[in-house]
C-alpha positions in Angstrom: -16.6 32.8 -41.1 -14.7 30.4 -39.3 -17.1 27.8 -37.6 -15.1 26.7 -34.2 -11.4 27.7 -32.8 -9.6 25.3 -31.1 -9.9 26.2 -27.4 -7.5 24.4 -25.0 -6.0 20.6 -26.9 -7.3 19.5 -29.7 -9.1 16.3 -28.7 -10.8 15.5 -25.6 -10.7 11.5 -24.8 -13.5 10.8 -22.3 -11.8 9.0 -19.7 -7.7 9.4 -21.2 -8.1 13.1 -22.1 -6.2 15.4 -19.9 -7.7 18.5 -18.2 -7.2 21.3 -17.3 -6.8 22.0 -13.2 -8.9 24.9 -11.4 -9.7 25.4 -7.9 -9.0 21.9 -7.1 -11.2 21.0 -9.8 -10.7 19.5 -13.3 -12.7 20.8 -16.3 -12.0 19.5 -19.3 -10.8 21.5 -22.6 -14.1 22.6 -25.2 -14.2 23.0 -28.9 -16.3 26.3 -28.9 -17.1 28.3 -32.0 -16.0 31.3 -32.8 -18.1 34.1 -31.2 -19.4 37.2 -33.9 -18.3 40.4 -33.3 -22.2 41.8 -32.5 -22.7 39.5 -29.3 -22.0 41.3 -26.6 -19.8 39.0 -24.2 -19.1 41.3 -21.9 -23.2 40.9 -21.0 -22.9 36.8 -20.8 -23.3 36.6 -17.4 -25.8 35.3 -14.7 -27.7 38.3 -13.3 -28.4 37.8 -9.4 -25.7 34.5 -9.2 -26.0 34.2 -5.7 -29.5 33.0 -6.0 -28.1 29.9 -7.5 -26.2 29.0 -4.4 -28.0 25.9 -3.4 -27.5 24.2 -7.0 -23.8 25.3 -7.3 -23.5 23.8 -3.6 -24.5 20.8 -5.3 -22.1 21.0 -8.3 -19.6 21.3 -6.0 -20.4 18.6 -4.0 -20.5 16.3 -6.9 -17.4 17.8 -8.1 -15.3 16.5 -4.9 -16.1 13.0 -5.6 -19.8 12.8 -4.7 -22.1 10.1 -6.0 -25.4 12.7 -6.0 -27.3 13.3 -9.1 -28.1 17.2 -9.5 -31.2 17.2 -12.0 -32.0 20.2 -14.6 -35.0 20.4 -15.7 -35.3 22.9 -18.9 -39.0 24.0 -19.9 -39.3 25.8 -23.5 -40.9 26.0 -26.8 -39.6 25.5 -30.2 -36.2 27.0 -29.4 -35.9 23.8 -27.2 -38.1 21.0 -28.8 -35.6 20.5 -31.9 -32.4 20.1 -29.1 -29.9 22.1 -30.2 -29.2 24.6 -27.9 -30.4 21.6 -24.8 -28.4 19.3 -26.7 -25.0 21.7 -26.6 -25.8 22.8 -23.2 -26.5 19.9 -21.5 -23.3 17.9 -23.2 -20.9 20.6 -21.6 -22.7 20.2 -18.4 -22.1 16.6 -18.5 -18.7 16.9 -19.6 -18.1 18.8 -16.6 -19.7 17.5 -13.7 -20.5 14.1 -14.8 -23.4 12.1 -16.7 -26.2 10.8 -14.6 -28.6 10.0 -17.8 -29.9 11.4 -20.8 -32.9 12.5 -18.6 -36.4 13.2 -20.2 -37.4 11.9 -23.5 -40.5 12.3 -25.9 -41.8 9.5 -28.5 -42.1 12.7 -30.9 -42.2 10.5 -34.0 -45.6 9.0 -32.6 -47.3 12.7 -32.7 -45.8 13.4 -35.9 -43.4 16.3 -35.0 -39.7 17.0 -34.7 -37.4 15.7 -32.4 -33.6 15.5 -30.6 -31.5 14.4 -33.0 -30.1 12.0 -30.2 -32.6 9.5 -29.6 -35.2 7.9 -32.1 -38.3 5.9 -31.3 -41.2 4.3 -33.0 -44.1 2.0 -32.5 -46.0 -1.1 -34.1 -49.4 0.8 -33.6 -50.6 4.0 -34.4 -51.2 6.4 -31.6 -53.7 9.3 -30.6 -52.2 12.5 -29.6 -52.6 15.6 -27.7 -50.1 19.0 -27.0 -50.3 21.8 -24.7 -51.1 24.7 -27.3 -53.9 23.0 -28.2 -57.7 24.5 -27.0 -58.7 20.4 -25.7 -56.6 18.1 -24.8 -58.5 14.9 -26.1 -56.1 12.8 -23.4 -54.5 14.6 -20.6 -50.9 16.1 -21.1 -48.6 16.2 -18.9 -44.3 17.3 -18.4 -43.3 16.2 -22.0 -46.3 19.1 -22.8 -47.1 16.2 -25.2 -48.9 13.0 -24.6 -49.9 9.8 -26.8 -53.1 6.5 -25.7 -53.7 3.6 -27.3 -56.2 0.9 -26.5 -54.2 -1.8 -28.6 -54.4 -4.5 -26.8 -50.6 -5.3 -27.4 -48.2 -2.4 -28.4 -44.3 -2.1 -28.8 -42.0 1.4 -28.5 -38.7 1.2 -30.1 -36.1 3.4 -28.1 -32.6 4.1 -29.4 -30.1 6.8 -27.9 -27.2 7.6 -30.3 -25.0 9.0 -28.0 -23.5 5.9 -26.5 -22.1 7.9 -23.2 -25.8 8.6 -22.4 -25.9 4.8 -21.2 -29.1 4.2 -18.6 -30.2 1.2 -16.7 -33.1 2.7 -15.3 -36.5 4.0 -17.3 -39.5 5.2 -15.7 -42.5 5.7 -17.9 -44.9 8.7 -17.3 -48.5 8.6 -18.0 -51.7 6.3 -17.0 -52.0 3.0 -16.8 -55.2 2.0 -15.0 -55.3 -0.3 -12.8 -52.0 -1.7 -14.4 -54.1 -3.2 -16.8 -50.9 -3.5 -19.1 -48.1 -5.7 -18.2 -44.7 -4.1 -19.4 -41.3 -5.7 -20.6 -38.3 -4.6 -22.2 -37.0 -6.8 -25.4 -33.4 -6.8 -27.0 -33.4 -6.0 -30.8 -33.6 -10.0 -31.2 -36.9 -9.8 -29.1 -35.6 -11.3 -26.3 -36.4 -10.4 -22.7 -34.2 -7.9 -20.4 -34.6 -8.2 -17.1 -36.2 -5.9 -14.9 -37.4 -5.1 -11.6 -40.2 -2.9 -11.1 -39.7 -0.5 -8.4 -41.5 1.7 -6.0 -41.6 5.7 -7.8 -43.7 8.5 -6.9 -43.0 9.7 -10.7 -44.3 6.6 -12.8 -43.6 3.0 -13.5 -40.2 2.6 -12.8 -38.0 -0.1 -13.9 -34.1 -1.1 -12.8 -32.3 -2.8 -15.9 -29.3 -5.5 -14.5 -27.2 -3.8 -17.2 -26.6 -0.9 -19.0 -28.5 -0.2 -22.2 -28.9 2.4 -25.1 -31.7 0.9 -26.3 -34.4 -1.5 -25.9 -37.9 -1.8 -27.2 -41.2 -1.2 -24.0 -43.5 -4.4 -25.1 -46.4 -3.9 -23.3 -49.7 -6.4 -23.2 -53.0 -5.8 -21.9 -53.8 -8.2 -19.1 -57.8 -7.5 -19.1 -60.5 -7.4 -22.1 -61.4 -4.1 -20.3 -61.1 -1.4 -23.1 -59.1 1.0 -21.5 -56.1 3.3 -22.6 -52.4 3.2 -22.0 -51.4 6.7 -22.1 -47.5 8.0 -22.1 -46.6 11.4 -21.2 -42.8 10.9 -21.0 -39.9 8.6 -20.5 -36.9 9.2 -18.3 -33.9 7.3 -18.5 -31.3 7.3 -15.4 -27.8 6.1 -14.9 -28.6 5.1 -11.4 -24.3 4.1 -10.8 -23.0 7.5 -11.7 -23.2 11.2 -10.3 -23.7 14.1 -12.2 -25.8 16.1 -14.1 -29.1 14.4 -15.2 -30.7 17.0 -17.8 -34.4 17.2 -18.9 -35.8 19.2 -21.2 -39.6 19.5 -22.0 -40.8 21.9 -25.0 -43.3 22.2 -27.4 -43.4 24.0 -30.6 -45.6 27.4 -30.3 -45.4 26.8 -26.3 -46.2 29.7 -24.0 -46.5 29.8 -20.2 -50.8 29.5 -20.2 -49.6 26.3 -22.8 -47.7 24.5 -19.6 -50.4 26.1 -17.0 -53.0 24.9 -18.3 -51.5 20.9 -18.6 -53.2 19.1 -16.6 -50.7 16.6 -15.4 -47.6 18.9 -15.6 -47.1 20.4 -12.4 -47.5 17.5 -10.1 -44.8 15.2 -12.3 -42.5 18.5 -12.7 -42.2 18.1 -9.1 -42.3 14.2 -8.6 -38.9 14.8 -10.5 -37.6 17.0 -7.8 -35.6 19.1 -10.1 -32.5 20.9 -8.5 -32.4 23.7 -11.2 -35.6 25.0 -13.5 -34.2 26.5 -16.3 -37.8 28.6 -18.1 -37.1 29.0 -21.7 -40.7 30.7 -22.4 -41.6 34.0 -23.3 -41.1 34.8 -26.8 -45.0 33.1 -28.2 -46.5 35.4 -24.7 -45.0 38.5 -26.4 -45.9 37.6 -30.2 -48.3 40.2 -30.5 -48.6 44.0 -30.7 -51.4 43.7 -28.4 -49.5 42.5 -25.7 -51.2 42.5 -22.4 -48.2 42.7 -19.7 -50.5 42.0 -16.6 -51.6 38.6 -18.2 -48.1 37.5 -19.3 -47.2 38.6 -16.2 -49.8 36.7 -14.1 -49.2 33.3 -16.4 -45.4 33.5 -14.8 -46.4 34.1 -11.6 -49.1 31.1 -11.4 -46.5 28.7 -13.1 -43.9 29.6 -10.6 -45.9 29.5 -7.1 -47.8 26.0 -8.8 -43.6 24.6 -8.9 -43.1 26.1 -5.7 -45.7 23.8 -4.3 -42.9 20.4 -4.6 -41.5 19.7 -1.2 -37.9 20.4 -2.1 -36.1 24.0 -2.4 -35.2 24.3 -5.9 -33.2 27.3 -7.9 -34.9 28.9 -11.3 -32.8 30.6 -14.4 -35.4 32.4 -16.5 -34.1 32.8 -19.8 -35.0 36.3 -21.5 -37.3 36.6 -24.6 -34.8 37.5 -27.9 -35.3 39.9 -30.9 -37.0 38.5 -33.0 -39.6 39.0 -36.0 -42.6 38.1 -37.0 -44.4 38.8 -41.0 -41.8 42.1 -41.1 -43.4 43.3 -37.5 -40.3 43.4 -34.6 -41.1 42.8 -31.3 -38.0 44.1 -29.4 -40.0 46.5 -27.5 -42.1 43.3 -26.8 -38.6 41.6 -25.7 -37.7 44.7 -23.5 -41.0 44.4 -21.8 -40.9 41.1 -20.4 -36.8 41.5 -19.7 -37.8 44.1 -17.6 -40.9 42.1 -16.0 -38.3 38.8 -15.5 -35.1 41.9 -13.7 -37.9 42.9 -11.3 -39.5 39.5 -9.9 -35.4 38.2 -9.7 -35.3 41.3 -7.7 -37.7 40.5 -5.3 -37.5 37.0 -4.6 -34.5 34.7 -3.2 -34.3 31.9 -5.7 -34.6 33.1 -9.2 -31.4 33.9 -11.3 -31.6 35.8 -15.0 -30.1 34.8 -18.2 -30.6 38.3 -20.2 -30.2 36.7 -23.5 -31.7 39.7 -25.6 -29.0 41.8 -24.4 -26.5 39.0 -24.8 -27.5 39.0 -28.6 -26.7 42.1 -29.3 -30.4 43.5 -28.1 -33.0 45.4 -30.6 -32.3 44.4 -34.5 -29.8 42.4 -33.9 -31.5 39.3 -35.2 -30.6 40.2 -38.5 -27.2 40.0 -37.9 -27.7 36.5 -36.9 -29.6 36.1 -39.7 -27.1 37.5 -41.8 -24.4 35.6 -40.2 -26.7 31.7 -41.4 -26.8 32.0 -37.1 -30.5 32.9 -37.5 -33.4 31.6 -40.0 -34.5 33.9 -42.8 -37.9 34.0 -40.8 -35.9 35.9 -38.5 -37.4 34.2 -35.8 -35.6 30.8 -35.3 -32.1 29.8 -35.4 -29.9 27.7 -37.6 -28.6 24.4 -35.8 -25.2 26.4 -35.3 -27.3 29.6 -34.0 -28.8 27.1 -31.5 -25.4 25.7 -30.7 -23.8 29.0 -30.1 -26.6 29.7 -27.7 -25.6 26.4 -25.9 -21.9 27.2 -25.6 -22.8 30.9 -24.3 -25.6 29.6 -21.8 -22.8 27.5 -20.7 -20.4 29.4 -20.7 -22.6 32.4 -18.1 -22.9 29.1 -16.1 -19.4 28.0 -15.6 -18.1 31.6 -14.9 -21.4 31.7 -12.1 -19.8 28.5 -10.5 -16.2 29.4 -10.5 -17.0 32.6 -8.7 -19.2 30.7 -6.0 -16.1 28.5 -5.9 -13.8 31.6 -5.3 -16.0 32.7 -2.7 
């Protein structure tokens, strides 16, 4: 099988490239792969559009010269966490309406788990570690749905992003730091200072960098002999002199809705980052049972959506439908159906909430072994491939674009 078809020219030059005109608009030419035969296009569209109106306004806005930043924030399991499907998706966004930041980051090498291939990070100390799906959390989690403390008096996280448009010259830190008992500065690779200015955030400790970076190393020091914990439950990194899209993503592997619900920290820095757009990824580990209990998955949504609600600012959700998918030989498309039909009604009845019916998109019941067949999907018939994951980024894109061209029209 062919793995891309040349769509549009053949190179896009950020910056030199030419584009291609629409409504007063230019979007630049994609390399997207070749679509099989068993997805069905024809249903790769955003069910109830209109109820994105307020973020597309926004788009728009940005498109006609704007400075705003329009934030997505993406909330999934380990569909998400490895970043290939975010990674695709949020790259096309970018491309199109402009890069305000890489967005949220994890330290995901500190808890010993996979990661973006876009960023790396490590550390000089060893950390203690907590996630979502677990029963305790032994330090509180929060929006990354991970967390890591240390009580080291003096600690250093290395942060490098490898994509060098994703440059940022503002990082704010998420997590605890009582009574600022830890001083923090940033270091070049030669371990000398950067300067910063700490400023006032309702999200974290926030820090404005006088230039651009894509990396740095966080040196922090403990200011006290008080024995007390410096605890990080995200990192967000802003380019604070450009408009655009500023994409977060925050998954965990084995994630459900109870998983995030039961965070304790989540909700209230979910909405300190005042998100324009909450795409829900979730689903699929809610349905991974033949005992399924429909009123419980059903009330876990509910109680994450009215707790998001609560964040002073109107925002728009996508909810992403559960796929077909396996488990030890046992298929769960009924399952899938289920909670597609749960996610169709509540869009129904409310005014802000948009579907992405991805079961149906995939060619609904059995066809995960196509994609498995096809080296889309993984022979556990549950995951996907890096170019499965990719696909779904260009086709989640893809809905998107069409959804704001129409608003456009209108």
């Amino acid at each position: 099988m062919k793995n891309l078809i040349l769509i549009g020219l053949l190179y896009f030059l950020s910056g030199t490239g030419d584009f291609i005109e629409k409504n007063n608009t230019k979007t630049p030419p994609f390399d997207y792969m070749e679509v099989p035969s068993f997805v069905n296009q024809q249903a790769n569209f955003i069910h109830y559009k209109e109820q994105l109106t307020p973020f597309f306004e926004k788009l728009k806005r940005i498109k006609n010269g704007s400075k705003e930043k329009v934030h997505i924030l993406h909330i999934g399991d380990s569909h998400l966490q490895a970043g290939g499907l975010s990674a695709e998706f949020r790259q096309l966004m970018q491309m199109t309406f402009g890069n305000a930041g890489r967005g949220l980051i994890f330290p995901y090498h500190l808890v010993r788990t996979n990661s973006p291939a876009d960023f790396s990070t490590s550390s000089n100390v060893e950390w203690r570690s907590s996630r979502n799906v677990s029963v305790v959390h032994e330090i509180p989690v929060g929006i990354s749905g991970y967390s890591v403390s240390t009580s080291n008096a003096n600690f250093k996280i290395d942060l490098n992003v490898r994509n060098k448009t994703d440059l940022f010259n503002q990082i704010t830190i998420l997590g605890k730091n009582p009574n600022d008992a830890y001083a923090i500065e940033f270091l070049n690779a030669d371990a000398s200072k950067l300067k910063a200015d700490k400023i006032n955030s309702s999200i974290g400790e926030c820090f404005k960098l006088d230039e651009m970076r894509t990396s740095l190393s966080i040196a922090a020091s403990r200011s006290s002999e008080t024995n007390v914990n410096y605890t990080v439950q995200g990192i967000l990194l802003e380019n604070t002199e450009k408009g655009g899209v500023l994409y977060s993503a925050t998954a965990v592997n084995g994630a459900t809705y109870s998983s995030f619900n039961k965070s304790e920290d989540f909700f209230k820095q979910a909405n300190a980052l005042e998100p324009d757009l909450v795409i829900l990824s979730l689903g699929t580990n809610d349905i991974a049972s033949l005992n399924m209990n429909p009123d419980w998955v059903l009330g876990q949504i509910k109680y994450l959506m009215e707790q998001l609600k609560k964040q002073q600012k109107p925002y728009c959700v996508l909810m992403v439908t559960s796929p077909d998918f396996y488990i030890r030989n046992q298929a769960f498309a009924k399952n899938s159906i289920m909670l597609g039909d749960m996610m169709h009604d509540m869009a129904k009845h409310s005014e802000s909430i948009a579907i992405w019916d991805f079961f149906d998109i995939m060619g609904g019941a059995g066809s995960i072994n196509k994609w498995t067949n096809m080296k889309l999907a993984s022979t556990d018939r549950s995951h996907y491939t890096a170019e499965g994951y990719r696909l779904q980024g260009q086709l989640l894109f893809k809905a998107m674009l069409k959804a704001y061209e129409d608003f456009e029209k209108q």
